[in-house]
N, C-alpha and C positions, 0 to 999 in steps of 0.2 A: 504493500500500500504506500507507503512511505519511496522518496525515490532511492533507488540503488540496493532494497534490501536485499540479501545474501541468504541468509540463514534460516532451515525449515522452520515451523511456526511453533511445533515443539519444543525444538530446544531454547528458543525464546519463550514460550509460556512456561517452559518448566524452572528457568530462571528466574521471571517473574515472580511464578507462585513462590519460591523460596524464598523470594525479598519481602511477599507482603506475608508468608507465614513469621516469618522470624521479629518482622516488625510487628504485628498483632501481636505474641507471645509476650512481647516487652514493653508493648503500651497496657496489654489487659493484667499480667501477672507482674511486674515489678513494680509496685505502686512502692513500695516502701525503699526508694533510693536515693543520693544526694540527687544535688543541685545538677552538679555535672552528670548524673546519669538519666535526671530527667533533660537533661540538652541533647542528650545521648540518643532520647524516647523519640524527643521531638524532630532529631535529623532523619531520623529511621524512615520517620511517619511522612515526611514530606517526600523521602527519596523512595518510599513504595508508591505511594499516591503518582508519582513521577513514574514509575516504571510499568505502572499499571497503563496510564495514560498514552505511553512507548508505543506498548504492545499493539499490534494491527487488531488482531481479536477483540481485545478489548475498545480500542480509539474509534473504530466504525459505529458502533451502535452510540456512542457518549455523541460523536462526532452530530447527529441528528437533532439532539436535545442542545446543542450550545449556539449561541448565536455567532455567525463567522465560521461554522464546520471545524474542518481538518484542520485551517492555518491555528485555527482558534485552538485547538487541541493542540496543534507543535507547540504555539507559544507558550500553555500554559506548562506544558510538560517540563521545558528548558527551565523555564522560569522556577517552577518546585525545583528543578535541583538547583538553580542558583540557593534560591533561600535555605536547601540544608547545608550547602557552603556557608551559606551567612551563620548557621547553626555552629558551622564548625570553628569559625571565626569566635563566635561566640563562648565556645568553649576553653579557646586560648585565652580569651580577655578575663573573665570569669577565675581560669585560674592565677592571670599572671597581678588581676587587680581586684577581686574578692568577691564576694556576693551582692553587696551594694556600689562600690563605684562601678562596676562594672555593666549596669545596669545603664545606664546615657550612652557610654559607646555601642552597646546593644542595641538599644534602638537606634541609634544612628546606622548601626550597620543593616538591621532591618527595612529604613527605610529607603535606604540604597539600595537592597533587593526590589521592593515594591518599585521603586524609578525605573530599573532596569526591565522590569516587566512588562510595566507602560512602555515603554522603549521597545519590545519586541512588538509590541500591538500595532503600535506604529509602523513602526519595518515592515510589517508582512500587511501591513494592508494594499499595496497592491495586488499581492499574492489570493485576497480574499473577493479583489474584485474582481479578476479575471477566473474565479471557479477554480484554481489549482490547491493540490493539496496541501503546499506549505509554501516559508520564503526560502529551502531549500528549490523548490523547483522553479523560483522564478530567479534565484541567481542574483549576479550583478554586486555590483556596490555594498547594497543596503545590505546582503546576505554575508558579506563580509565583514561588514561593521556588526551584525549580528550576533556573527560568532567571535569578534571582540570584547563584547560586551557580556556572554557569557562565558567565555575565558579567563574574564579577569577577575572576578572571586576566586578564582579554586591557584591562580597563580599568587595573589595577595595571600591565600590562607597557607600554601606551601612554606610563602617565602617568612612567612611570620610564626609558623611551625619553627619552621631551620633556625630561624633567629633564639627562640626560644629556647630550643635545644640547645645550640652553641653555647647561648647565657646558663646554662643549668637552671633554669625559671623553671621550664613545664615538667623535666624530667623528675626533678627533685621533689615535685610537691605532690606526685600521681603516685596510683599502687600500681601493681602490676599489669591488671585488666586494663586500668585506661591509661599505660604505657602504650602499651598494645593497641589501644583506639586511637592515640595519639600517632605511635608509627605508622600504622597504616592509614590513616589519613596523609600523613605528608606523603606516603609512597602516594597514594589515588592522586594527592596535588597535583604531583610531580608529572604522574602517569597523564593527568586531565591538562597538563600543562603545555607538555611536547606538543600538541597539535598547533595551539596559537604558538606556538616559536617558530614552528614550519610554513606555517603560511606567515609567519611575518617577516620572514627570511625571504620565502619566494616571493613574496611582493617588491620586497627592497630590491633584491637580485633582479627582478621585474622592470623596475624605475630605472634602475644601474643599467640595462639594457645589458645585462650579463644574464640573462633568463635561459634557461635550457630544457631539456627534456626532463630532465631529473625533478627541475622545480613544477615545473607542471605537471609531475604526476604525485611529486608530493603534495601539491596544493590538491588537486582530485582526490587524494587518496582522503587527506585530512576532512574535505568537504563531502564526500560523502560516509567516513564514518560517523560523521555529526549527525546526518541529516535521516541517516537509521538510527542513530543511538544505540546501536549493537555493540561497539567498543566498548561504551560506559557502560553496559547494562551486563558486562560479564566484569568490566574491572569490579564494578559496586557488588556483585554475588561474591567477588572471591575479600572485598571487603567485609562484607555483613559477615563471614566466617569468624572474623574474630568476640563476634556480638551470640554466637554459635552455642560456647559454654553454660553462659549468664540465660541463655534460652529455655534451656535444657534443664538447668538450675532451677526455673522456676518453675519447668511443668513438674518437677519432681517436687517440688514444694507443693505445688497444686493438686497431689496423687497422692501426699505426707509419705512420702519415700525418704523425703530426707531424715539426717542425721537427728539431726531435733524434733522430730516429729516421730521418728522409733523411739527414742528416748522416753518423750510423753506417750507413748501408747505401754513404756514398759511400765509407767509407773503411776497408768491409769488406775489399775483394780487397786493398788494402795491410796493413792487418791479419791477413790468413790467411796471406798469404807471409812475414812477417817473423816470425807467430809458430807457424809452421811448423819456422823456423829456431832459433826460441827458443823452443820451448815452455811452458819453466820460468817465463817471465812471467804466463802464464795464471791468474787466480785463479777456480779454480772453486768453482761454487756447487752446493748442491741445486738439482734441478727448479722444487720450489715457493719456495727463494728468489730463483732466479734469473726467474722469472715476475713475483714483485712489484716487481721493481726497476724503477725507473722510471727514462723515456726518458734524462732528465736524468744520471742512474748511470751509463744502462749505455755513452753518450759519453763519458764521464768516463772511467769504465774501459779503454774500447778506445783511447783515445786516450793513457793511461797507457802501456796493455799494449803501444802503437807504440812510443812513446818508447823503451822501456826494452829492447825486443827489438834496435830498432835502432842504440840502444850496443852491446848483444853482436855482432849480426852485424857493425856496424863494428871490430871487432877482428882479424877474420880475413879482412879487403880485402886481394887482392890486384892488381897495375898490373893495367891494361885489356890484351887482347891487341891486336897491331899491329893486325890488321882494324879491328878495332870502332875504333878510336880516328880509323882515317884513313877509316873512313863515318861518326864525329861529324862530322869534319873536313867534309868532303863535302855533309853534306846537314842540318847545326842549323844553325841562322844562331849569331854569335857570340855576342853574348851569353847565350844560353842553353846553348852547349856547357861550360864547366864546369860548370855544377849539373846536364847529364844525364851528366856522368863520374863524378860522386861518387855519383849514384842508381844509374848501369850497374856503379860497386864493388860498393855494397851487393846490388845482387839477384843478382849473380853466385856472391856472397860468400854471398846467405840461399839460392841453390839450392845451392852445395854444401854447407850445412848440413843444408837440409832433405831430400837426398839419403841423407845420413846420420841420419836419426832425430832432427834437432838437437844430435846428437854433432859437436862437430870432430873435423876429419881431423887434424889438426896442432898447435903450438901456436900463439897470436895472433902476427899480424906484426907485426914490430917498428914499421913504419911506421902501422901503426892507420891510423885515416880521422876527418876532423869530419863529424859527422850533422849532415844541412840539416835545418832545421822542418818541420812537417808540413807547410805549407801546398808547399813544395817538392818532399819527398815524392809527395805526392798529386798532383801537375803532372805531374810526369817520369816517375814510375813505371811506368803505363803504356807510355809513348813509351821506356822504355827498354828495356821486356821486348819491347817490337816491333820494336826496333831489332836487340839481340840473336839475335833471333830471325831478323832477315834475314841477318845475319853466317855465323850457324851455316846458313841455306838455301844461303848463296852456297859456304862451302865446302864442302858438300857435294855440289855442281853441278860443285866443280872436281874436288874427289876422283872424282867420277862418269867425268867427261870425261877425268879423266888414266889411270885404271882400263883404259878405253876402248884413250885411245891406246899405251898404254905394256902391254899385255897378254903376259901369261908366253907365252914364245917370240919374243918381238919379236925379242932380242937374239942369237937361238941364231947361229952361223955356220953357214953355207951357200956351195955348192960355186958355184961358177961354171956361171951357167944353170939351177941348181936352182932353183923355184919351192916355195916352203913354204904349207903347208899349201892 
């Protein structure tokens, strides 16, 4: 559709879609990022919208509903990735001058994107009156200063990259991931860069009347991979690779795969029995805040809500009953049988709470109890509710069996030679 394209529709759609998959994954799941990784969101989101816009598949049917067609469509396309250049500019400034000054240069550099857009409208409106698909296809002049004008963000943001790098500004103050964002940005400047050197070469060579074959097919070559946007649309995929991790990172947060999300599902059943018994530690949230929070929180929290449940229930420990204490005896090895006395307190202690509503029956024993760490907690706890639990099987096998033997009428008296019942 576009003039001079090359490339089946597949491997361009299937490009595509990997740009706008990766950019949705980081606009919809990384809500909880700095500053710079929402700069990060926002280049994404304007350079999918941009490569969506690329695509023939997609730009035909868009092309109906916009007023101006296809030209209307090349410009806006050009245009979004100028502004996630501006994004990326933005990023440098941000780091090199902070959260708030950096804020006036940003708009200012935003609104020199917006100029520049106006500026393509312009350009191609011949292009729009003569029915052609872009101001690739009408050429000339205007289509040269065109691709000047969207050349020159991505050359400012390389060279202000470099600069920074040199000075140890950008390198020093990033982690490793938006090192990462940072080099390959300046590699895509550099790479977005070469085209406007070559046709600014062959022009000059041009003027010089030193023009040749060489320059003229560099200038063709340059102006039509512009005018597909095929060049950019695999540099930008094998950039968004580095954005690849952090993607991936969050569907696994979104799945609770991650590291802190086993963690809170390990020490969910110790968490619901203690605050069972405590309720009142629970901080609850609305639906939708409680969904934002992230893995990191919501361990924090449950791990909190343990702690603090199980002070309360250590308040109302009372001594183990003889059973239970002479099948510690019996069947822990020793050194583990105190730390499963003071966990068989507590869950004793949080069932009859949690029997009651989290009401105590009574008031706290005077003897209270020391809470073990969680790491202890989470050992015994288990092993103690199934310890317990044989306790209460075994006496009720006796009660069964005494029931049995000892049955109303056992004791009645009887005559001599009377046989009962």
């Amino acid at each position: 559709m576009w003039p001079h394209d090359h490339l089946p529709a597949g491997v361009t759609v299937s490009a595509t879609l990997f740009i706008v998959v990766i950019a949705l994954i980081r606009l919809s799941l990384t809500l909880h990022t700095s500053v710079f990784g929402r700069m990060i969101n926002i280049l994404l989101g304007f350079d999918a919208a941009a490569a969506i816009l690329r695509e023939p598949l997609f730009a035909r049917p868009i092309s109906r509903l916009v007023p101006g067609g296809l030209p209307t469509v090349f410009d806006t396309w050009h245009w979004l990735t100028v502004t996630a250049w501006a994004c990326g500019l933005g990023m440098a400034l941000l780091h090199e001058n902070g959260p708030v000054r950096y804020r006036i240069q940003f708009k200012v550099v935003i609104g020199t994107s917006v100029a520049i857009g106006l500026a393509f409208l312009l350009l191609s409106a011949p292009a729009r009156a003569n029915g052609m698909s872009s101001i690739a296809e009408y050429g000339g002049w205007r289509y040269g200063v065109y691709i000047g004008l969207y050349s020159a963000l991505p050359v400012i943001v390389s060279t202000y990259y470099y600069v920074l790098k040199t000075r140890g500004t950008m390198w020093r103050t990033t982690t490793l991931r938006e090192r990462l964002t940072v080099a390959a940005l300046v590699i895509f400047g550099i790479a977005s860069s070469l085209p406007a050197c070559l046709i600014a070469v062959s022009v000059a060579l041009d003027a010089a009347g030193a023009g040749s074959a060489f320059t003229d097919n560099a200038y063709n070559m340059v102006a039509e991979g512009f005018a597909t946007g095929e060049p950019g649309l695999f540099f930008f995929s094998a950039l968004i690779m580095v954005f690849l991790p952090s993607s991936v990172q969050a569907v696994v947060q979104l799945l609770r795969l991650d590291r802190e999300s086993r963690a809170a599902r390990r020490v969910y059943p110790l968490w619901r029995d203690l605050t069972a018994a405590a309720p009142q530690v629970v901080f609850q949230l609305k639906w939708a805040d409680n969904w934002n929070v992230s893995p990191q929180e919501r361990l924090h929290r449950r791990r909190m809500e343990i702690h603090d449940a199980a002070e309360i229930v250590a308040r109302y420990v009372l001594p183990l009953p003889t059973a239970v204490d002479e099948l510690i005896e019996t069947s822990v090895i020793e050194d583990d049988q105190e730390n499963i006395r003071m966990v068989a307190e507590l869950v004793l202690a949080a069932q009859r709470l949690s029997d009651n509503s989290g009401e105590p029956a009574g008031e706290p024993t005077a003897r209270g109890a020391d809470v073990p760490d969680e790491q202890t907690l989470l050992r015994f706890w288990q092993p103690a509710k199934s310890l317990l639990h044989a306790t209460d099987r075994s006496a009720e096998r006796r009660t069964s069996v005494g029931a049995q033997r000892f049955a109303p009428g056992a004791f009645e008296s009887r005559q001599p030679g009377q046989v009962v019942g």
